[in-house]
PyMOL CGO cylinders between C-alpha atoms (Angstrom):
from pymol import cmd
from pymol.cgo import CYLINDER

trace = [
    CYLINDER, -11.13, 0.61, 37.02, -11.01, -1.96, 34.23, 0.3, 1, 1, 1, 1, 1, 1,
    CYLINDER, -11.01, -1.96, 34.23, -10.14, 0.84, 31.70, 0.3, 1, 1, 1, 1, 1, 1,
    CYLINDER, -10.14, 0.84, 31.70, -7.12, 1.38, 33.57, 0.3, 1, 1, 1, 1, 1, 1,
    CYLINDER, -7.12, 1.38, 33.57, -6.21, -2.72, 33.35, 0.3, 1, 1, 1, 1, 1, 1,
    CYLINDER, -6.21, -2.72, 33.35, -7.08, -2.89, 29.79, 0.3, 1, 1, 1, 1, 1, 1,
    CYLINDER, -7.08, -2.89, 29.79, -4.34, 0.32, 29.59, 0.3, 1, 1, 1, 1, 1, 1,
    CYLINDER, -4.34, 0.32, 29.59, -1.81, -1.13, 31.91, 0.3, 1, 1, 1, 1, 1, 1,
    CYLINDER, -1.81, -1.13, 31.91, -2.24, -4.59, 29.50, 0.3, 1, 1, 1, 1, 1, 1,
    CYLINDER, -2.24, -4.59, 29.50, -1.95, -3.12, 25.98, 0.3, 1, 1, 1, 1, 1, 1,
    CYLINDER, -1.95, -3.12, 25.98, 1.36, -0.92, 26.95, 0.3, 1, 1, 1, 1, 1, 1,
    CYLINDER, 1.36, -0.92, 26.95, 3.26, -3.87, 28.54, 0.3, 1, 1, 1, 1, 1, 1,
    CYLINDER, 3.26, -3.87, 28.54, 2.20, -5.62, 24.99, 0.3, 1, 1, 1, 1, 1, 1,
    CYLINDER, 2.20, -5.62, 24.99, 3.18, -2.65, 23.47, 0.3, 1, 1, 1, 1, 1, 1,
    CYLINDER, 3.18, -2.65, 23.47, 6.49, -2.09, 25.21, 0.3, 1, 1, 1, 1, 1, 1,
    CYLINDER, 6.49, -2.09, 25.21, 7.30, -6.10, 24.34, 0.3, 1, 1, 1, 1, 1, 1,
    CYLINDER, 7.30, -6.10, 24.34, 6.69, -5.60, 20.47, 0.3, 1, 1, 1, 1, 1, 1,
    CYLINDER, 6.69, -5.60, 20.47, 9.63, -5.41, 18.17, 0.3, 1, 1, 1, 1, 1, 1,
    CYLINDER, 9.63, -5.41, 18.17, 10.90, -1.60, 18.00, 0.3, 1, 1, 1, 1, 1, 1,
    CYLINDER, 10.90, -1.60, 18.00, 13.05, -2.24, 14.16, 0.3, 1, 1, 1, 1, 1, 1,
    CYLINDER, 13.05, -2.24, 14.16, 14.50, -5.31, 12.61, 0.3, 1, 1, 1, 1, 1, 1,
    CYLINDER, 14.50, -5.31, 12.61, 17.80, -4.39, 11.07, 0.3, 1, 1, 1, 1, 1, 1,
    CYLINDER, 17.80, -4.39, 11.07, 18.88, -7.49, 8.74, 0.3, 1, 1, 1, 1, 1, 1,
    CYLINDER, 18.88, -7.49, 8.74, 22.46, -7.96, 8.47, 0.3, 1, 1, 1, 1, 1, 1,
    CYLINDER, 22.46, -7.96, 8.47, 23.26, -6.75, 4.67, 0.3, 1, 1, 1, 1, 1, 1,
    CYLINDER, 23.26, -6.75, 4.67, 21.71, -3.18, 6.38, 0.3, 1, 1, 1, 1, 1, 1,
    CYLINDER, 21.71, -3.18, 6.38, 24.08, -3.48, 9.18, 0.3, 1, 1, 1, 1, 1, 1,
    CYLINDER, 24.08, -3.48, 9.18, 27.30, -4.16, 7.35, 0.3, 1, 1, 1, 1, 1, 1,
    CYLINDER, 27.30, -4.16, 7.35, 26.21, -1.14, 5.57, 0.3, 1, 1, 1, 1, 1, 1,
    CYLINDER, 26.21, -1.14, 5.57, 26.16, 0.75, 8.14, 0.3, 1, 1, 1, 1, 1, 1,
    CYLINDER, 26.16, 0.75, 8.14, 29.28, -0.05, 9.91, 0.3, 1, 1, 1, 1, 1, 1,
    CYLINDER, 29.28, -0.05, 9.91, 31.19, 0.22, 6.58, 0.3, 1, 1, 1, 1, 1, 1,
    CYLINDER, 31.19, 0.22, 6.58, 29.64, 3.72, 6.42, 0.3, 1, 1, 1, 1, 1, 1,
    CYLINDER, 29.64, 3.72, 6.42, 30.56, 4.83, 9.56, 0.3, 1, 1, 1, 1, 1, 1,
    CYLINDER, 30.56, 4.83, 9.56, 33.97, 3.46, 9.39, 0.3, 1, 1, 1, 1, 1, 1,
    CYLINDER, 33.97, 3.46, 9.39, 34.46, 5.00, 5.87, 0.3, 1, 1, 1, 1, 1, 1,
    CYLINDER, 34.46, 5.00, 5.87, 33.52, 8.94, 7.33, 0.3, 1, 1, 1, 1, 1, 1,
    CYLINDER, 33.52, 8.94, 7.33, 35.40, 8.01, 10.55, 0.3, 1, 1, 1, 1, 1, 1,
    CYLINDER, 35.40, 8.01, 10.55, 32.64, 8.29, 12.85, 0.3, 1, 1, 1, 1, 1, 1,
    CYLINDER, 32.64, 8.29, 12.85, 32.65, 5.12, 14.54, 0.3, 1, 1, 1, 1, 1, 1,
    CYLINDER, 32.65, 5.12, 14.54, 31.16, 6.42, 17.64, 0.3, 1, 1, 1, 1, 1, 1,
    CYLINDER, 31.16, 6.42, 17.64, 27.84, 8.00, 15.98, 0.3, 1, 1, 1, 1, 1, 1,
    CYLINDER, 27.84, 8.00, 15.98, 24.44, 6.16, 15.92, 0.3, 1, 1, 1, 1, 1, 1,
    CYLINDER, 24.44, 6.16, 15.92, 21.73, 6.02, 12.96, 0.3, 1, 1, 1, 1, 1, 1,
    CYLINDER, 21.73, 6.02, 12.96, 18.60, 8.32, 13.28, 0.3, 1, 1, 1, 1, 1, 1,
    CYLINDER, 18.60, 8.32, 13.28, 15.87, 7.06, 11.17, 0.3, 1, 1, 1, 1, 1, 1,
    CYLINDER, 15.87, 7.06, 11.17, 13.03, 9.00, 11.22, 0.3, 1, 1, 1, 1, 1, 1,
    CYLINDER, 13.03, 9.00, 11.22, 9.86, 9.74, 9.70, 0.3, 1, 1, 1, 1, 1, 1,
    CYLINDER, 9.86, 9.74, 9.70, 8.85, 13.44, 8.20, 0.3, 1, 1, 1, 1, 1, 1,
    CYLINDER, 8.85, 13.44, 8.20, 5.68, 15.00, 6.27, 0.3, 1, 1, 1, 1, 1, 1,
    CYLINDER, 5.68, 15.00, 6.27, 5.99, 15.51, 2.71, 0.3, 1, 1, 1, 1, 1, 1,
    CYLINDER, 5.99, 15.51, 2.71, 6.92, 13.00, -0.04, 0.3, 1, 1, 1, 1, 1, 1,
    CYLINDER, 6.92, 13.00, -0.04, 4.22, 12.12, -2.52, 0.3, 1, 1, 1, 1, 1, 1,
    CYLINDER, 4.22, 12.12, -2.52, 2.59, 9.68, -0.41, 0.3, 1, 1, 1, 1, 1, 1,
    CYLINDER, 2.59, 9.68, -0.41, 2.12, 11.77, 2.70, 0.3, 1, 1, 1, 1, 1, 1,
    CYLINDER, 2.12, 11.77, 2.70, 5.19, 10.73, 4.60, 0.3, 1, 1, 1, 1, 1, 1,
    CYLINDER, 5.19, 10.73, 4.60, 8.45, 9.91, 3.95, 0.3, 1, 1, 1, 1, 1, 1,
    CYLINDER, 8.45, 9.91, 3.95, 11.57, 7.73, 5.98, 0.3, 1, 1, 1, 1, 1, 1,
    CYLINDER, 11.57, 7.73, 5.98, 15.06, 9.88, 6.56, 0.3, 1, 1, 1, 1, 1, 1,
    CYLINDER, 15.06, 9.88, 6.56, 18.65, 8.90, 7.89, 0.3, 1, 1, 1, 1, 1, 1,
    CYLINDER, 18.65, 8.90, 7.89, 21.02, 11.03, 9.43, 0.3, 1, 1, 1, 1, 1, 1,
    CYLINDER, 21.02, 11.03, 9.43, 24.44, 9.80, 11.69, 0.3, 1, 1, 1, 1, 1, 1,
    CYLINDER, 24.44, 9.80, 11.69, 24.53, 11.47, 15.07, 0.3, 1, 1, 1, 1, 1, 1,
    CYLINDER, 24.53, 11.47, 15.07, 26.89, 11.65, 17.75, 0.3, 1, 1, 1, 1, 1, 1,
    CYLINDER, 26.89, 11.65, 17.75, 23.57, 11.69, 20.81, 0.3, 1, 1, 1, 1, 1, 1,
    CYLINDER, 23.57, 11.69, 20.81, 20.55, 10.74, 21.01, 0.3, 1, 1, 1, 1, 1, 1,
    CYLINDER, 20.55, 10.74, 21.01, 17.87, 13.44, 22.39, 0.3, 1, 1, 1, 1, 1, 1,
    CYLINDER, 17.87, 13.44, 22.39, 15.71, 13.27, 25.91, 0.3, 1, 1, 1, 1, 1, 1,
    CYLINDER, 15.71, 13.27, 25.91, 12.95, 10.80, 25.09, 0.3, 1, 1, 1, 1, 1, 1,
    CYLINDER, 12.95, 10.80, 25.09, 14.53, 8.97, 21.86, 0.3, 1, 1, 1, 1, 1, 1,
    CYLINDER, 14.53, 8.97, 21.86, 14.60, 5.09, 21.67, 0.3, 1, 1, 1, 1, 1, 1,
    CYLINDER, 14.60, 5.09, 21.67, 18.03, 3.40, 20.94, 0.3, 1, 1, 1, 1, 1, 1,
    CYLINDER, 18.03, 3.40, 20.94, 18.45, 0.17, 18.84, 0.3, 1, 1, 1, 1, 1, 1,
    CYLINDER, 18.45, 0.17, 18.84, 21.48, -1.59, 19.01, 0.3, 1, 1, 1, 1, 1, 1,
    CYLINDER, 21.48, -1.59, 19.01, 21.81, -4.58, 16.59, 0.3, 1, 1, 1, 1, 1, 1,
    CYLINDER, 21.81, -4.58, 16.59, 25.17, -6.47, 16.43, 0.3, 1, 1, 1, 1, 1, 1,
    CYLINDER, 25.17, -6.47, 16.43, 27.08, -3.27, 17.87, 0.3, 1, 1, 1, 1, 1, 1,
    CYLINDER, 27.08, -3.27, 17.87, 25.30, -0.85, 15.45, 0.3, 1, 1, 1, 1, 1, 1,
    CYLINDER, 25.30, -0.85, 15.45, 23.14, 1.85, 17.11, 0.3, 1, 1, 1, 1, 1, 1,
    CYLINDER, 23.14, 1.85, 17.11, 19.90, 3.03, 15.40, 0.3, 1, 1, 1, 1, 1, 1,
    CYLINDER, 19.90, 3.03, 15.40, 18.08, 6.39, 17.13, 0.3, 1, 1, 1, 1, 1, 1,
    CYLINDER, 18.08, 6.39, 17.13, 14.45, 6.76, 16.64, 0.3, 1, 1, 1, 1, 1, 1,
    CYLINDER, 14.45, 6.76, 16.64, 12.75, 9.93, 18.44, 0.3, 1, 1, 1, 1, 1, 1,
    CYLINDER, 12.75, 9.93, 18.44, 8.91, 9.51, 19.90, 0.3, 1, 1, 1, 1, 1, 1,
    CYLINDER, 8.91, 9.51, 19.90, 6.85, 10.57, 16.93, 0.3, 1, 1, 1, 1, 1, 1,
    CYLINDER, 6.85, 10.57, 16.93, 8.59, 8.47, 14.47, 0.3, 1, 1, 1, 1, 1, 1,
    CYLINDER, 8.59, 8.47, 14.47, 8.32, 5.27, 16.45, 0.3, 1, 1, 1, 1, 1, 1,
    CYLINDER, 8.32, 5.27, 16.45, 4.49, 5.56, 16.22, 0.3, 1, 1, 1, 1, 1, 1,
    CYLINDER, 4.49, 5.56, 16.22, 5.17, 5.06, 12.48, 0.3, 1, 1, 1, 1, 1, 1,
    CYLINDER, 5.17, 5.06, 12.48, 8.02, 2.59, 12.18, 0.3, 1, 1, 1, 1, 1, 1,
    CYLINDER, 8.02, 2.59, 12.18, 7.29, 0.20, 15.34, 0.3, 1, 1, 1, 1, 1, 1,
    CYLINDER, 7.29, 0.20, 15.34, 8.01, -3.39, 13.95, 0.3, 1, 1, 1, 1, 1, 1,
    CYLINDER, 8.01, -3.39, 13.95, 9.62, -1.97, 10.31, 0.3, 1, 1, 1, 1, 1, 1,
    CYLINDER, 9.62, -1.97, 10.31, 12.45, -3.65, 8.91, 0.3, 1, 1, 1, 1, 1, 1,
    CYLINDER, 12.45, -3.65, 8.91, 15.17, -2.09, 7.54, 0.3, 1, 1, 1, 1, 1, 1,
    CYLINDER, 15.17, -2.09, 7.54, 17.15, -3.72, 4.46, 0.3, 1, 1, 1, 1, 1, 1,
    CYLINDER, 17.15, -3.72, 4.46, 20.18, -2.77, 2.14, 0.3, 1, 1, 1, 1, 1, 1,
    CYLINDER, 20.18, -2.77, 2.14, 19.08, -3.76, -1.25, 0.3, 1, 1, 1, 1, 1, 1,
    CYLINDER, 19.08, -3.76, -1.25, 21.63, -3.63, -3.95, 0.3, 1, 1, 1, 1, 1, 1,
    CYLINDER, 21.63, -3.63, -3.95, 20.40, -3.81, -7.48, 0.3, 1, 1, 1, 1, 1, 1,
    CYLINDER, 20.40, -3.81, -7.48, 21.07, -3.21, -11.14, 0.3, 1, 1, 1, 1, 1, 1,
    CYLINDER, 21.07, -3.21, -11.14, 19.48, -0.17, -10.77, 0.3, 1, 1, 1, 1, 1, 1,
    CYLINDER, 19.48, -0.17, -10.77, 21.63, 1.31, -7.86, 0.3, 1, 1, 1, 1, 1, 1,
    CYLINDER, 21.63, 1.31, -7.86, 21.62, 0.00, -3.73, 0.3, 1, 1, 1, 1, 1, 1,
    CYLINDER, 21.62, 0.00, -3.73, 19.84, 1.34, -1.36, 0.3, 1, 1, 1, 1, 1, 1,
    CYLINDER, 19.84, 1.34, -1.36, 17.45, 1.42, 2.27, 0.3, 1, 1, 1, 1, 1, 1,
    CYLINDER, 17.45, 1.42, 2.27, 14.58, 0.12, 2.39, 0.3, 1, 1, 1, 1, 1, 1,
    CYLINDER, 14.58, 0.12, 2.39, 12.22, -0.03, 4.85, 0.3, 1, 1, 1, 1, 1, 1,
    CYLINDER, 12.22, -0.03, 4.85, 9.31, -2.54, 4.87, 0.3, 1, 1, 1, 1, 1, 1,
    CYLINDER, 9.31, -2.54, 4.87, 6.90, -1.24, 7.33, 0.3, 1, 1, 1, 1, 1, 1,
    CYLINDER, 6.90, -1.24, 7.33, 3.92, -2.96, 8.92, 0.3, 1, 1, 1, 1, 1, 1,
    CYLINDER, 3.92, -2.96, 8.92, 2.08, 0.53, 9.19, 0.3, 1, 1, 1, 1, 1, 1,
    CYLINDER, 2.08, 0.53, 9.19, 2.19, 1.75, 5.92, 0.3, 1, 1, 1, 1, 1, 1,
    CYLINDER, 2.19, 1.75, 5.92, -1.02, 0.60, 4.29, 0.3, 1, 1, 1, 1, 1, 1,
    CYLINDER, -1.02, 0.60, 4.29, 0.43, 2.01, 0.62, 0.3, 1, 1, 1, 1, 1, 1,
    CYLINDER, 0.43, 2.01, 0.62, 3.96, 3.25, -0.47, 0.3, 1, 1, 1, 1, 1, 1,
    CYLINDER, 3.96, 3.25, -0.47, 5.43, 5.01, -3.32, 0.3, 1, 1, 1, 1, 1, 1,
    CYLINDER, 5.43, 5.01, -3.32, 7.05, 3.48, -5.46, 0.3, 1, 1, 1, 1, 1, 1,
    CYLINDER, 7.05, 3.48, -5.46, 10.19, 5.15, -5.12, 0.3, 1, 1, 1, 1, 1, 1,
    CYLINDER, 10.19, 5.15, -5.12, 10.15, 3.54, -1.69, 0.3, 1, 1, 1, 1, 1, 1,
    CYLINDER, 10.15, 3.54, -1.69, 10.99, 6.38, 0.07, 0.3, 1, 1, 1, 1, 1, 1,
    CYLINDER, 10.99, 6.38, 0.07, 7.24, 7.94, 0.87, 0.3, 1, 1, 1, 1, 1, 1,
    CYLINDER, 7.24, 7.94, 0.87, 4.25, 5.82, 2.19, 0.3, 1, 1, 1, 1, 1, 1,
    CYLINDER, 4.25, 5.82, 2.19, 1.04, 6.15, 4.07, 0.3, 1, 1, 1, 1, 1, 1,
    CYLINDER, 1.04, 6.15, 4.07, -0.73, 5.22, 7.04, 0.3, 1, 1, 1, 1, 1, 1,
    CYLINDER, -0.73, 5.22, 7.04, -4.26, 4.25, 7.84, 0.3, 1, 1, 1, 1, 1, 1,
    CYLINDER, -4.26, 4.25, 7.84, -4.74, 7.54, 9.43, 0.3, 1, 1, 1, 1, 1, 1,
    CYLINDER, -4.74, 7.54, 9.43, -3.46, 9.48, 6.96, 0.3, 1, 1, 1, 1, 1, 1,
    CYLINDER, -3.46, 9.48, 6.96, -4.85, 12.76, 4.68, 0.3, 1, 1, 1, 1, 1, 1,
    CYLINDER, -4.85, 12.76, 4.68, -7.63, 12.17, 2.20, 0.3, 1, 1, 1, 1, 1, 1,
    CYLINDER, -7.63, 12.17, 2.20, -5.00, 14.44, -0.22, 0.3, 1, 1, 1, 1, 1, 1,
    CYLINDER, -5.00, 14.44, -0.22, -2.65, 12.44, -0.02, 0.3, 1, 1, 1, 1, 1, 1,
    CYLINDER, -2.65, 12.44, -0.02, -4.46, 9.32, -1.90, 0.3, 1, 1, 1, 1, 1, 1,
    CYLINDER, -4.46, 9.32, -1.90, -2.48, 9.42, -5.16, 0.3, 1, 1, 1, 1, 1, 1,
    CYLINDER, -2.48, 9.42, -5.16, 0.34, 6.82, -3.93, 0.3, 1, 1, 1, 1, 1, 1,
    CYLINDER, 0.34, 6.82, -3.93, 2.05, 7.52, -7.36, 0.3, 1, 1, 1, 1, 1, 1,
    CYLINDER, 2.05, 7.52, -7.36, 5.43, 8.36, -7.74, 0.3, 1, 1, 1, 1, 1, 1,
    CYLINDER, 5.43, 8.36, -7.74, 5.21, 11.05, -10.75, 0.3, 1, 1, 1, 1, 1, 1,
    CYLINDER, 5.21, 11.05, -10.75, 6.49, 13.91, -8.48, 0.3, 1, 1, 1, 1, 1, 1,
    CYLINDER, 6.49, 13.91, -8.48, 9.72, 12.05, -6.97, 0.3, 1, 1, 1, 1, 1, 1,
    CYLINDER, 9.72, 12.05, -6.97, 12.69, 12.94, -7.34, 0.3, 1, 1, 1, 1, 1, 1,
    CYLINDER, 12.69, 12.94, -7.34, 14.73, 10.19, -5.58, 0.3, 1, 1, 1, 1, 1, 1,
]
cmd.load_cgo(trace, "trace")
C-alpha cells in the first residue's frame, strides 16, 4: 500500500511542475507569425522526434486542433500544443526567440537534455542510445 502513496505523491508533484516557459520575445514571435500567415486561430505544436545528430531533435508546426491526449499551453493568449511523448522530454523547457548576427531563431533550453548539438536543434537525454554519443554538429544541416 505505500507504493501506491509514494505514486499518488510523485504525480500530484508531477502534475504541479512547470509544463514550458515561453519568454515574451518567443511569444511576440509567435503572434507576429501567426498574424503574418493569417492564422490567428491556430496553436504551436512543439514536439520532439528521433534523428538529428544528437539522438533527438525539437520541431514546430501551427495547427488548427490539438489531438486526444495532447497538453495545451497558453501564455499571454498564445497557444502551444505538446502531444504525450514529447512532454516526457520537454517538461520544464523554455522556449526563447534569439535574434543574432548570425540569423534569429528558437531555442529551447531544456532541463532534460544532458548534452545538445550545437546547432541547437538536436540534444540528448540521460536515457538515451550509446550511438548517439558524438554530440557534434558535423552532420547538420540547419
Amino acid at each position: 500500500m505505500s507504493v501506491v502513496e509514494q505514486t499518488a505523491i510523485e504525480t500530484i508533484s508531477v502534475a504541479s511542475e512547470t509544463v514550458l516557459t515561453v519568454t515574451p520575445a518567443a511569444v511576440h514571435i509567435i503572434q507576429t507569425l501567426l498574424q503574418q500567415r493569417n492564422i490567428p486561430n491556430h496553436a504551436l505544436r512543439v514536439f520532439v522526434s528521433g534523428g538529428g545528430c544528437s539522438g533527438m531533435q525539437y520541431g514546430m508546426a501551427f495547427e488548427e486542433t490539438p489531438h486526444d491526449f495532447d497538453k495545451v499551453v497558453e501564455v499571454e493568449g498564445v497557444r502551444l500544443i505538446v502531444d504525450p511523448t514529447s512532454l516526457m522530454y520537454l517538461q520544464g523547457a523554455t522556449i526563447d526567440y534569439v535574434d543574432s548576427l548570425m540569423g534569429g531563431g528558437f531555442r529551447i533550453d531544456n532541463p532534460n537534455a544532458v548534452s545538445s548539438c550545437g546547432c541547437g536543434h538536436s540534444f540528448k537525454t540521460a536515457n538515451g542510445s550509446a550511438e548517439n554519443n558524438g554530440g557534434g554538429c558535423g552532420s547538420c544541416s540547419h
